[in-house]
Structure formats: structure tokens, C-alpha cells
C-alpha positions in Angstrom: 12.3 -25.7 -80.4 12.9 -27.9 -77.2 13.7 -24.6 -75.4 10.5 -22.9 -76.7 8.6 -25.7 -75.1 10.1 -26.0 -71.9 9.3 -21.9 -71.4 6.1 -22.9 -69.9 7.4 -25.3 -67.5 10.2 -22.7 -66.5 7.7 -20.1 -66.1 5.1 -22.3 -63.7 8.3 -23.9 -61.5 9.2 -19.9 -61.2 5.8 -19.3 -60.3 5.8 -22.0 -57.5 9.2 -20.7 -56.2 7.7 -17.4 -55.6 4.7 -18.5 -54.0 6.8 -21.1 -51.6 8.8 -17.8 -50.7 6.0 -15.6 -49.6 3.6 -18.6 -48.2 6.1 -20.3 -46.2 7.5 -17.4 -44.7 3.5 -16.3 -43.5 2.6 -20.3 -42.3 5.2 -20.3 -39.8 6.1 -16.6 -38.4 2.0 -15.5 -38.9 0.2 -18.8 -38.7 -0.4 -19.8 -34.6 1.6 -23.1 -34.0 -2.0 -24.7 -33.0 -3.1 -24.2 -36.2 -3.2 -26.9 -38.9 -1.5 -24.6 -41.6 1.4 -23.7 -39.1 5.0 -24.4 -40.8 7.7 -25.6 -38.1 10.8 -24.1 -38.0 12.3 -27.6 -38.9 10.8 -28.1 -42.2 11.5 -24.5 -43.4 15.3 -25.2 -42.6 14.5 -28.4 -44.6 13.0 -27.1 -47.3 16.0 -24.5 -47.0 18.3 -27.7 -47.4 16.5 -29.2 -50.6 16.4 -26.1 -52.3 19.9 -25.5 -51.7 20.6 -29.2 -53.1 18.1 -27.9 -56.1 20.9 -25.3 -57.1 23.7 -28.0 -57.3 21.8 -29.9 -59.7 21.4 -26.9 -61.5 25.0 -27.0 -62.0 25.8 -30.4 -62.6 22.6 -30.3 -65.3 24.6 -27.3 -66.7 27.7 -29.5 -67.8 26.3 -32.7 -67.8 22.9 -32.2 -69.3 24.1 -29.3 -71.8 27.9 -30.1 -72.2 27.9 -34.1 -72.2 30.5 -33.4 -69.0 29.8 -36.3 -66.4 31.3 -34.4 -63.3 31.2 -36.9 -60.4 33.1 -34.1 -58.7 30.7 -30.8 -58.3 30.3 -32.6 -54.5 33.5 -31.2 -53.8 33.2 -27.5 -55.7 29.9 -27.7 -52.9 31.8 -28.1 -50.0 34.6 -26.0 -50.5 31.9 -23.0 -50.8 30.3 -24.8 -47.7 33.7 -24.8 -45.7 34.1 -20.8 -47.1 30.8 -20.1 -45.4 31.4 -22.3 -42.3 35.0 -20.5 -41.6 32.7 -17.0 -41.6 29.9 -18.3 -39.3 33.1 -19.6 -36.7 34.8 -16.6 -36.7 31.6 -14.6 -35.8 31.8 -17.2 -32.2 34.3 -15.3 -31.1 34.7 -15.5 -27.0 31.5 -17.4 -27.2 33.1 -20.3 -27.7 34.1 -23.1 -24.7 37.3 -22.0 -24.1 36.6 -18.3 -24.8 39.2 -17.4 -27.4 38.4 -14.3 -29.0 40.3 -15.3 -31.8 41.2 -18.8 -32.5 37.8 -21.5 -33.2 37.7 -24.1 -30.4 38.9 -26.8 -32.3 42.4 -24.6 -33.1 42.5 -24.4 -29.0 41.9 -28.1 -28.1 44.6 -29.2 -31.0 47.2 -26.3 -29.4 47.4 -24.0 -31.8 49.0 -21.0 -30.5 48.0 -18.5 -34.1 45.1 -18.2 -36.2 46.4 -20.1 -39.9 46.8 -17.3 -42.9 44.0 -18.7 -44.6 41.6 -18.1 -42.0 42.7 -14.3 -42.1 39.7 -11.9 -43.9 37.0 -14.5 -42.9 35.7 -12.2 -40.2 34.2 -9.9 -42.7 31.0 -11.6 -44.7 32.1 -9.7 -48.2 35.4 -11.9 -48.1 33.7 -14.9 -47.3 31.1 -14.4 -50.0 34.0 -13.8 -52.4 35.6 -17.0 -51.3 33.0 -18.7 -52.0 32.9 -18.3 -55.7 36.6 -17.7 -56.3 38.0 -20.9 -54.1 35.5 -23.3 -56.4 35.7 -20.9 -59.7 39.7 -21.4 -59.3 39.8 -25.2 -58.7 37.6 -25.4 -61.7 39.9 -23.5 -63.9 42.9 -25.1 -63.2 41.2 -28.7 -63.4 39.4 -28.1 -66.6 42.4 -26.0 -68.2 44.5 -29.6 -67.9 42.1 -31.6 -68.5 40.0 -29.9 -71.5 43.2 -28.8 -73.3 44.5 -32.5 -72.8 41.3 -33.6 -74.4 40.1 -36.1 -71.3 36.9 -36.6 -71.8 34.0 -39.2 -71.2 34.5 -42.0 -68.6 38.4 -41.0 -67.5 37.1 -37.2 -66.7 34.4 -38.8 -64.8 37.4 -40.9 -63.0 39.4 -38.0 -62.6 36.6 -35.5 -60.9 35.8 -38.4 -59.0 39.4 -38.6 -57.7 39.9 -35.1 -57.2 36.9 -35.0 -54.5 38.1 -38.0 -52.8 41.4 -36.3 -52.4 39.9 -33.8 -51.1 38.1 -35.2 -48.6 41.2 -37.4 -47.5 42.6 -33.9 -46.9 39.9 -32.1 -45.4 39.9 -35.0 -42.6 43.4 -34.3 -41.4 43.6 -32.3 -38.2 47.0 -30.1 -39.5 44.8 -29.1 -42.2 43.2 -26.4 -39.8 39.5 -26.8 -41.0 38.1 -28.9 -38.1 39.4 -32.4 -39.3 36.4 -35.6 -38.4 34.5 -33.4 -36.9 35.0 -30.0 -39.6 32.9 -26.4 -38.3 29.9 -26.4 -36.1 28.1 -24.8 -33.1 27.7 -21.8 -35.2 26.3 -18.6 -33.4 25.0 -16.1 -35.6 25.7 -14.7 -39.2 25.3 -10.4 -40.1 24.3 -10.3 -36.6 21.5 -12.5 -36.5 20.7 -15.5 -34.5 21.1 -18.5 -35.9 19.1 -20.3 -33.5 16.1 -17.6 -34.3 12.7 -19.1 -36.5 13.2 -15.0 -38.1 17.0 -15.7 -39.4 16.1 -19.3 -40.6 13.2 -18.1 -42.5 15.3 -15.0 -44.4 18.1 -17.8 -44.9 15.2 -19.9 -46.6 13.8 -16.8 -48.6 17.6 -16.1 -49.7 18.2 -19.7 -50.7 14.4 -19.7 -53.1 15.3 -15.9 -54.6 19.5 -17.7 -55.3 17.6 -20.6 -56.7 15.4 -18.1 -59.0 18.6 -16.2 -59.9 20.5 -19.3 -60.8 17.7 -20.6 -63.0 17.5 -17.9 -65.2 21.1 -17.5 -65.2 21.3 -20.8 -66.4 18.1 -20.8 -68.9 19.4 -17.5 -70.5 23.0 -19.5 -71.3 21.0 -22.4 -72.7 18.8 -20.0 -74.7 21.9 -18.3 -76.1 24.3 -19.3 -79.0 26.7 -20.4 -76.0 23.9 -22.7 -75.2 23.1 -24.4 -78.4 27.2 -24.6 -79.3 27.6 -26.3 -76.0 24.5 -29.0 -77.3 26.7 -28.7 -80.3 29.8 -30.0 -78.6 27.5 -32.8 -76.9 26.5 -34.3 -79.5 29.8 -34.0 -82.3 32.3 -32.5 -80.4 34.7 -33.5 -83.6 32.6 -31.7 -85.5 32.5 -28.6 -83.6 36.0 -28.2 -83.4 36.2 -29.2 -87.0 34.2 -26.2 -87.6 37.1 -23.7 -85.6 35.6 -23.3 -82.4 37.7 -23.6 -79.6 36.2 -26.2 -77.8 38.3 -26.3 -74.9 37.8 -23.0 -74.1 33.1 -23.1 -74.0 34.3 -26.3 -71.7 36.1 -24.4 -69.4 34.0 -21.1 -69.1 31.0 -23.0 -68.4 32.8 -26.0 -65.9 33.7 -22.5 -64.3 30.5 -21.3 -63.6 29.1 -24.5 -62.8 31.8 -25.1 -60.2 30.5 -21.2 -58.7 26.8 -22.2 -58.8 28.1 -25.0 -56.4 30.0 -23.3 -54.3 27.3 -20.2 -53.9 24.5 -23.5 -53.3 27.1 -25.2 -50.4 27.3 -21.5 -48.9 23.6 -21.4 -48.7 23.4 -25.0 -47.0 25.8 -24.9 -44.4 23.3 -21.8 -42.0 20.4 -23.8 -42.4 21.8 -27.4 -41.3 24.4 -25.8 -38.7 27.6 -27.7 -40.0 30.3 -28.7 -42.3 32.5 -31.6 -42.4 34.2 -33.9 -44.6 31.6 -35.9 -45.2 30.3 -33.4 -48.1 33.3 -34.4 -49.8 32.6 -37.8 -50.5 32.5 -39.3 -53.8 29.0 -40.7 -53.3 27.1 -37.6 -52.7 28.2 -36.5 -56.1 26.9 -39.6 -57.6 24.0 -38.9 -55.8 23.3 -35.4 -57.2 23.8 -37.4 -60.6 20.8 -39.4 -60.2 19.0 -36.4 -58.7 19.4 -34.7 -62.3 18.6 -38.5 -64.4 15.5 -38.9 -62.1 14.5 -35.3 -63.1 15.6 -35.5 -66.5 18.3 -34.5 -68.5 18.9 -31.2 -70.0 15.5 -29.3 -69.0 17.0 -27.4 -66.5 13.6 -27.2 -64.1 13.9 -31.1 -64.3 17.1 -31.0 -62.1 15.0 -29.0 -59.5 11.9 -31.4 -59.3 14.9 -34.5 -59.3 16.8 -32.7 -56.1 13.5 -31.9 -54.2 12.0 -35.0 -54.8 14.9 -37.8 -54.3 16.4 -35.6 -51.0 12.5 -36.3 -49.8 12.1 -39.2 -50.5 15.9 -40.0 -48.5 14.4 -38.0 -45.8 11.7 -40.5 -45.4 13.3 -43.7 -45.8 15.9 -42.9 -43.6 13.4 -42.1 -41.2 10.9 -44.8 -42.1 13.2 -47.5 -43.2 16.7 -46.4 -42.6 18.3 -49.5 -43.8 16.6 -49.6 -47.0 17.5 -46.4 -48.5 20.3 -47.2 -50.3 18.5 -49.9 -52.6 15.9 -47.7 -53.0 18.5 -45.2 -54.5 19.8 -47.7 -57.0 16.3 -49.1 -57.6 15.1 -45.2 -58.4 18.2 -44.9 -60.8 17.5 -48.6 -62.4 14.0 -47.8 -62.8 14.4 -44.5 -64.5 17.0 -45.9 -66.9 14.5 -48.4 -67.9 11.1 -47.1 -68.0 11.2 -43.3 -68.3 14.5 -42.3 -69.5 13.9 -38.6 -69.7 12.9 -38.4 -66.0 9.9 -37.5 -64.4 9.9 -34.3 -67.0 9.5 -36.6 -69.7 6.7 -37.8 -68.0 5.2 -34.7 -67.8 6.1 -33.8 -71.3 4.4 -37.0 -72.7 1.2 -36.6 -70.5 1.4 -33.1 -71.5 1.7 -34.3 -75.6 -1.2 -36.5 -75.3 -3.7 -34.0 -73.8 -2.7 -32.0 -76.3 -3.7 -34.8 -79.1 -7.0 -35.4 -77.1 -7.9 -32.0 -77.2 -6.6 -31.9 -81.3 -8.5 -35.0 -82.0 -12.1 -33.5 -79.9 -11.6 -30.3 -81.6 -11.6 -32.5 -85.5 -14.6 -34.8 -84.5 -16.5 -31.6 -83.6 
């Protein structure tokens, strides 16, 4: 029944998407910069950047909000489709670059290396990097959640454990022998398919790409939730004793879906990297997963379209403090979190869904007195 009523919601955020994809687009390639209605370059490629935060939380609602799976790790299943992506747009520099190398990044040249690393091979050609992108996270996933589901971790010490894993990572990541770039990771990217990056035409198709992936992803996602896989994964939520009890194999719904969530990352990390022009090791820190956890609370729980509104809103409201009030941001996080825990529980859909239940019982309680 709770899917039957969030349809509507589903079908106007859909709605909107669509709309932001062919409006946007017109306001700033049509629309004269003089004019009032013009779109800057800059807030497309910010929107661009939201909206690929939007499809993370789409993920971590996936596992948290369906599953009962507190991942404070999907930060690092978003980088490493970032860095997969990033590794592409460096090898399209070429002899661009500032020492010229035709084949080695700059970063391989300043740090001596004499031959391009094995696993950099293939990422001249945009189908490898695209299937990088979901294998590289897809197989972390699996091997993660294999141990750990099969071991029966669950609750607070997988939330420990995902948490670890990404701060490994990112310890990793920061080392210059590693061969991805090390403080600084992969920037100064040129062009990708051809295209200029620096062009308003290529960042607008990036952000038009980025809404259509966020589309996909939602109905990917809604149909799962809609499906028997979707209410046994509620199921396992809420009595996983019980569920197993019943001969399911538990471990096994866990792991398919920690899977695909880990993809849905990775493909939303790929998508981000174009439109803000770098990746470092930064991404892989443990607090930008918490973060995308209190995108999806703020948004609500478990309604899927609630993730999105929680992403777009919070990374715009950071936008503004830490333009406005840099200093202050980070208590206005926690006091965003703190106040949602207390006061609207279910998120700002909640909201909507109670405002939305007591114009229903106005209109009920006109249509009796009549």
C-alpha cells in the first residue's frame, strides 16, 4: 500500500526531471546571457553535480532504506567509479599535457615513471572505462558483502566495517606509488568522446545525461521495490530471523542488491567527476558517506524520491553556507540531522505526506458537511 501511494510522488519528481532536462538546456544555450531567464554555465554544471549526488542516495536508500543496511561506505564504491572515469578523461590529454607525453599523465612524468602502470592499460577507449566503472565497484561489493553477509555482520559492526574499508581506501589512494595522482588525484581534464570539456554545449549534454541516468536509476530502483525482491528485502528489515526462518537465503537478496547499489554509485561518481573537472582522495573520506546518510534521513527513509529531494536540497543548502557562512556549515549539518531526528522523522516526505493526508481529510470532511 505504501508503494501505491508514493506512485504519485514518483510520477510528479519524474515529471520535474524531464522538464529541468529540456528547460535548462533552452535558458542557457537559447536564452541571451542579458536576459533574466539566462542559465550560467556554472549552475548547470552545479545542478549536474547535485543530481549526480541525487543518484548516490538513490543507492544508499536502496540498502539502507529497503534492506536495514547502514553503509557508511557507498562514498568509496563513488569514487572508485569517479577515479574509473577520471583515468579516461587523462588519457584523452594526451601530448596536451605540460610535459607533452603522448602517453604517460603528467603526474606519472613529474614522479619519474618511465611506463604507463597495467592498470591504466584499456582506459583510452570510453567502452572500457564505462565497464570499469560498474565492474571495479560491482566487484568490491561482492567480495565485501560475500564475507560479511555469509558471516552474518550486521547492524552497527557492518556500519564500522564499510566505514573502514573507505578509509582504507582513501589512505591508499593518497600514496604517490599507487599511480592514481596521490594528494592531488586526476585533473586538468581536456575533453571526453571528442568534446570540449571547457564548452557550455558538452557541459550541458553531460547535465542532460546525468537527469536521463538519474530517471533510469529511479525506475530501476522503484521497479525492485515494487517487486517480490522489494517487499522480501522490507521483509529482511524488519525480521530478518524470520525470513531466514522461512528458507530464504538471506545472504544471498543482501548481496545481489549491496551489488547493485555499489554500481548505481559508481555509474553516479562517473557522472560527477566531467562536470566538477576532478578527482582526488578526498571522495574517499569517511565523512562524505556520512553525509550522503543524512542526505537520505533528511529526505526520508525508504520513499526512494525522498533521497533525491534530501541530496538536492542539503548539497544546496552546503553550497550556500559555505559561501555565506563557511565556518558554520558543519553545525548546520548536525543541527539539520538533530532536527529531523526530532521533529519530522520521516523527512521532508513525511512532511509532504502528512500535509498531503490532511488536505485530503479537509476536502473528506467539506464533501460530508455538504
Amino acid at each position: 500500500m505504501n508503494d501505491l501511494r508514493q506512485q504519485p510522488a514518483s510520477f510528479r519528481l519524474i515529471a520535474i526531471l524531464l522538464a529541468i532536462a529540456v528547460t535548462v538546456p533552452i535558458l542557457n544555450l537559447v536564452v541571451p546571457q542579458g536576459s533574466i531567464f539566462h542559465v550560467e554555465t556554472y549552475t548547470v554544471s552545479l545542478l549536474g553535480k547535485y543530481l549526480s549526488y541525487a543518484i548516490l542516495a538513490l543507492a544508499v536508500d536502496l540498502v539502507w532504506g529497503y534492506l536495514g543496511i547502514l553503509s557508511l561506505g557507498h562514498g568509496a564504491f563513488f569514487a572508485l567509479g569517479g577515479y574509473a572515469m577520471g583515468m579516461y578523461l587523462m588519457r584523452q590529454i594526451g601530448d596536451r599535457g605540460v610535459y607533452a607525453d603522448p602517453l604517460l599523465p603528467d603526474f606519472m612524468v613529474f614522479l619519474n615513471w618511465t611506463e604507463l602502470p597495467w592498470f591504466w592499460h584499456g582506459f583510452d577507449q570510453f567502452w572500457f572505462a564505462c565497464l570499469m566503472i560498474a565492474l571495479v565497484p560491482g566487484v568490491l561489493a561482492f567480495v565485501f558483502g560475500w564475507l560479511a553477509f555469509r558471516s552474518r555482520v550486521s547492524g552497527v559492526y557492518l556500519s564500522i566495517i564499510t566505514q573502514a574499508l573507505t578509509y582504507a581506501l582513501m589512505l591508499a589512494f593518497f600514496r604517490n606509488e599507487m599511480g592514481f595522482g596521490g594528494n592531488n588525484g586526476l585533473t586538468d581534464f581536456k575533453d571526453i568522446l571528442g568534446a570540449s570539456l571547457q564548452s557550455d554545449a558538452t557541459k550541458v549534454a553531460l547535465f542532460v545525461a546525468t537527469v536521463l541516468i538519474l530517471v533510469a536509476v529511479y525506475l530501476l530502483c522503484q521497479a525492485i521495490v515494487n517487486s517480490r525482491l522489494g517487499r522480501l528485502s522490507v521483509a529482511i528489515r524488519d525480521g530478518e530471523a524470520r525470513v531466514r526462518f522461512t528458507g530464504y537465503r538471506v545472504e544471498n537478496i543482501k548481496l545481489w542488491l549491496f551489488v547493485l547499489s555499489a554500481v548505481i554509485a559508481g555509474i553516479a561518481g562517473a557522472l560527477y567527476v566531467p562536470q566538477v573537472g576532478i578527482i582526488n582522495p578526498g571522495e574517499f573520506s569517511p565523512l562524505n558517506s556520512i553525509e550522503v546518510v543524512v542526505w537520505v534521513a533528511l529526505g526520508g527513509r525508504a520513499t526512494l524520491y525522498g533521497a533525491v529531494i534530501g541530496a538536492v536540497l542539503v548539497n544546496y543548502a552546503k553550497s550556500w553556507f559555505t559561501v555565506e557562512f563557511p565556518e558554520v556549515w558543519l553545525f548546520a549539518l548536525g543541527g539539520l540531522f538533530v532536527a529531523s531526528t526530532l521533529f519530522f522523522p520521516n523527512g521532508v516526505s513525511g512532511i509532504f505526506k502528512s500535509l498531503g493526508a490532511m488536505l485530503r481529510r479537509d476536502q473528506i470532511q467539506t464533501r460530508e458537511a455538504k
